[in-house]
C-alpha positions as CSV (number, residue, x, y, z in Angstrom):
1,X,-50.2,51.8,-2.6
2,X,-50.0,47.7,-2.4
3,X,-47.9,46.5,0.8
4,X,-44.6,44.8,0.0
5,X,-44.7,40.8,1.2
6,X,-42.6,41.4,3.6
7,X,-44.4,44.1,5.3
8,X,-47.4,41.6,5.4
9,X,-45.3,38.8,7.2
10,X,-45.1,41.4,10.3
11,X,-48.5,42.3,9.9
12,X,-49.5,38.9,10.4
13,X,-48.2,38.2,14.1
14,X,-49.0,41.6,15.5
15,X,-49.6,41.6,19.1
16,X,-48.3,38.5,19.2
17,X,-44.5,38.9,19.9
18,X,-43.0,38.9,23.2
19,X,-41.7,42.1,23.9
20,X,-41.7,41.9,27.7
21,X,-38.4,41.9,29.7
22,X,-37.3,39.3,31.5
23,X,-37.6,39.2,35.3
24,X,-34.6,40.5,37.7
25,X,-33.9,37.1,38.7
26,X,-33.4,35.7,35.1
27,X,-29.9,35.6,35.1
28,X,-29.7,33.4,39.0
29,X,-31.9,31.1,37.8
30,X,-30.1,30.2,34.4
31,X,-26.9,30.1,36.3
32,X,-28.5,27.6,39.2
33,X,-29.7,25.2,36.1
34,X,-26.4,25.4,34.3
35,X,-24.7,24.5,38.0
36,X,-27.4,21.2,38.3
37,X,-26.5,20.2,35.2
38,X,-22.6,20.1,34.6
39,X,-22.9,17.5,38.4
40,X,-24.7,15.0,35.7
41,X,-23.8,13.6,32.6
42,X,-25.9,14.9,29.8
43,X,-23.5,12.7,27.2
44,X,-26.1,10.0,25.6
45,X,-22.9,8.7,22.8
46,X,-20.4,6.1,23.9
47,X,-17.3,7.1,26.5
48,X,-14.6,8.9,24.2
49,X,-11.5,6.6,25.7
50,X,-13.9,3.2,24.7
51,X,-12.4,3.6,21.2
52,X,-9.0,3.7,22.4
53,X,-9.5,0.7,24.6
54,X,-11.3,-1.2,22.3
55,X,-8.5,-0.3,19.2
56,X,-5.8,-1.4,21.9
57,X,-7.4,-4.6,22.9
58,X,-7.7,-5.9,18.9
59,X,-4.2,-4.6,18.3
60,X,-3.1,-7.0,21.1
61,X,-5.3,-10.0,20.4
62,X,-3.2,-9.0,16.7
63,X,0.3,-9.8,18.1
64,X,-1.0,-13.1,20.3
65,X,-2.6,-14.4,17.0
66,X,0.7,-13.7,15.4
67,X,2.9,-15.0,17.8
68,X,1.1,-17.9,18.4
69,X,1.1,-18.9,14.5
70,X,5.1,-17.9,14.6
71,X,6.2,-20.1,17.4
72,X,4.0,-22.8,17.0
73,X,5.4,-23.2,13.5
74,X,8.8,-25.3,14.0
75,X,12.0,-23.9,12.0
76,X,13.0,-26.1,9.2
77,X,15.9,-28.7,9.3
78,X,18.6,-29.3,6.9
79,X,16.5,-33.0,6.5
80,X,13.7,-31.1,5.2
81,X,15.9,-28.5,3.1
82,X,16.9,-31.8,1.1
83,X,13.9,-32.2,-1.1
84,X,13.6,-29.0,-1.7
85,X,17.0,-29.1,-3.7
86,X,16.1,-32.0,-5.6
87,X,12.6,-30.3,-6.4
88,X,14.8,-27.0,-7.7
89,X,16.8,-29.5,-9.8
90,X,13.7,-31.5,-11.5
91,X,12.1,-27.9,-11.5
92,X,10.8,-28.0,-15.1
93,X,11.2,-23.7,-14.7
94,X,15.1,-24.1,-13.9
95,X,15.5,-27.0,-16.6
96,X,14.1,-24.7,-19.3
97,X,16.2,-21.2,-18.0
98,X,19.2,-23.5,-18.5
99,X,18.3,-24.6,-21.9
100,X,16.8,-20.9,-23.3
101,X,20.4,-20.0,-22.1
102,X,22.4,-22.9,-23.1
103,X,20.7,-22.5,-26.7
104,X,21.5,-18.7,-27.2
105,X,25.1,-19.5,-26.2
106,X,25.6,-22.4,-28.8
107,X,24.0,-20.0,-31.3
108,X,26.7,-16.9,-30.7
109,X,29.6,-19.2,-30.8
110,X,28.1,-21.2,-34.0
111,X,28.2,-17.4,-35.4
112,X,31.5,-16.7,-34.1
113,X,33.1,-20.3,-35.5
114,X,31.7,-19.4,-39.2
115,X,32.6,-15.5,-39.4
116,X,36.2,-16.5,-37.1
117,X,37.9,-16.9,-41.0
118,X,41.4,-14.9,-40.7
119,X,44.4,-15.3,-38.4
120,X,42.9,-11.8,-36.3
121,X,39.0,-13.2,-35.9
122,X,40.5,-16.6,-34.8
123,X,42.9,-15.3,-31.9
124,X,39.6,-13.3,-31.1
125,X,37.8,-16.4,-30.9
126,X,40.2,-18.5,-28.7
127,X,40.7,-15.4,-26.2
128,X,37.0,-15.1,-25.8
129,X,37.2,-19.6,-25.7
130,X,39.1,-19.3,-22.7
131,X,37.1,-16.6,-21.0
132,X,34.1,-19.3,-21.5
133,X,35.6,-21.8,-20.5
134,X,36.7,-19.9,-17.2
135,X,32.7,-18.7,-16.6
136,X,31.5,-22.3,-17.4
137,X,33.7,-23.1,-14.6
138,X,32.5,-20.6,-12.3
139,X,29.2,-21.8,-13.0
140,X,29.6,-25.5,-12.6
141,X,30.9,-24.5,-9.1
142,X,27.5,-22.7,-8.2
143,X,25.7,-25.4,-9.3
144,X,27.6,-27.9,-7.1
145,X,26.7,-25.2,-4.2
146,X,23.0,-25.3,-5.2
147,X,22.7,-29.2,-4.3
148,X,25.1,-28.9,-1.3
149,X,23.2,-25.9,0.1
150,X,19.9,-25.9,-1.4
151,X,17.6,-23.4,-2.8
152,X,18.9,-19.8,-2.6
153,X,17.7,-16.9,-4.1
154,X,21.2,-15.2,-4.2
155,X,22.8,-18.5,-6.2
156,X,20.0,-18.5,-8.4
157,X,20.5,-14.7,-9.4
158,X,24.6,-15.6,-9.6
159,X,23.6,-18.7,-12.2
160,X,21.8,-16.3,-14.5
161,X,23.9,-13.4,-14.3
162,X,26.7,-16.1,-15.1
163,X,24.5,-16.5,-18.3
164,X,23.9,-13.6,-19.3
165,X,27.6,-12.3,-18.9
166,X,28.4,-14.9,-21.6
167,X,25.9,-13.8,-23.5
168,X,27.1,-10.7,-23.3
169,X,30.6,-11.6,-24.1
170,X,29.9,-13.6,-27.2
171,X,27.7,-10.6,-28.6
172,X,30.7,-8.3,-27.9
173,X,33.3,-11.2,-29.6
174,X,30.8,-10.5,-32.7
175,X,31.3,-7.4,-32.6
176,X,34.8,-7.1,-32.4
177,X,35.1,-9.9,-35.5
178,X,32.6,-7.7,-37.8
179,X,34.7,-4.7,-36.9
180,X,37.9,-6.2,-37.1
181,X,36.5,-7.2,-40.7
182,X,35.2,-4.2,-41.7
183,X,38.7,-2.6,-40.9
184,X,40.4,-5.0,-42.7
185,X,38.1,-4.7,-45.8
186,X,38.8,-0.9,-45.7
187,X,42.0,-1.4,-45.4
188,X,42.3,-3.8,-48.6
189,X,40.2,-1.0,-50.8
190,X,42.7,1.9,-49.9
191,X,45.5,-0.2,-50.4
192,X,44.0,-1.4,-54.2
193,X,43.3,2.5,-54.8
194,X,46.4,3.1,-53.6
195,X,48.4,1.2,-56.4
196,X,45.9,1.8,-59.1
């Protein structure tokens, strides 16, 4: 019969293994070691606080870099807010928002004018007019505020909302004229069948 390979690994080393038992004192002698070594440091890595000290120290050499940049940086004046508004008003950006806008309002009201042809369109027309003329108020008013007080995000946002509301408003005047239209072209067609 042919010996399995593992049988032959323990073959090998026969009389070789240490099979003796320890001496009485074994366990006096580990503990003596084990008491000489816990007095000394057998730690060869760095100190586990020096990563919290060293990640405190950058944090604060942070905040002095910081606050040095802050407070050596003076506040602005109102003398040095004044170029700025002139720079918003010859901003090339603003000049064209103003005219994109400007141009889709003259275009809704040039629609309104040519489909404002009966006595209920018109009186549409001069309601929404005057609400125009009230916003284009409102908006001359925030413009005089923007060269008084200077670039603001807040005025800007109220200058094109202002635009876009009229927008709005002439789109729903449209609307109003085709249905008021459509009604009245309904209206006409029941009436003919009516006295056919």
């Amino acid at each position: 019969m042919k010996k399995d390979p593992i049988d032959e690994l323990f073959d090998k080393p026969e009389g070789h293994f240490d099979t003796e038992a320890p001496r009485a004192d074994h366990r006096d002698r580990f503990l003596e070691k084990l008491s000489a070594c816990a007095g000394t440091k057998t730690r060869t890595g760095p100190p586990k606080n020096l990563w919290r000290t060293l990640s405190v120290a950058a944090s604060l050499v942070v905040l002095l870099g910081l606050g040095w940049i802050v407070f050596r940086i003076p506040p602005p004046s109102p003398v040095d807010m004044a170029p700025e508004t002139e720079e918003i008003q010859t901003n090339p950006e603003l000049k064209r928002t103003q005219y994109y806008f400007s141009s889709l309002i003259r275009e809704e009201l040039q629609k309104i004018r040519e489909n404002a042809d009966t006595e209920e369109t018109r009186t549409i027309m001069e309601d929404a007019l005057e609400r125009l003329a009230l916003m284009e108020n409102d908006y001359n008013k925030l413009e005089q505020e923007l060269q008084r007080n200077g670039y603001s995000k807040k005025l800007l946002h109220a200058m094109i909302t202002n635009f876009q509301t009229r927008i709005t408003l002439l789109q729903n005047v449209m609307e109003q004229i085709e249905e008021t239209k459509a009604l009245k072209q309904v209206t006409q067609e029941s009436h003919e069948e009516n006295r056919i």
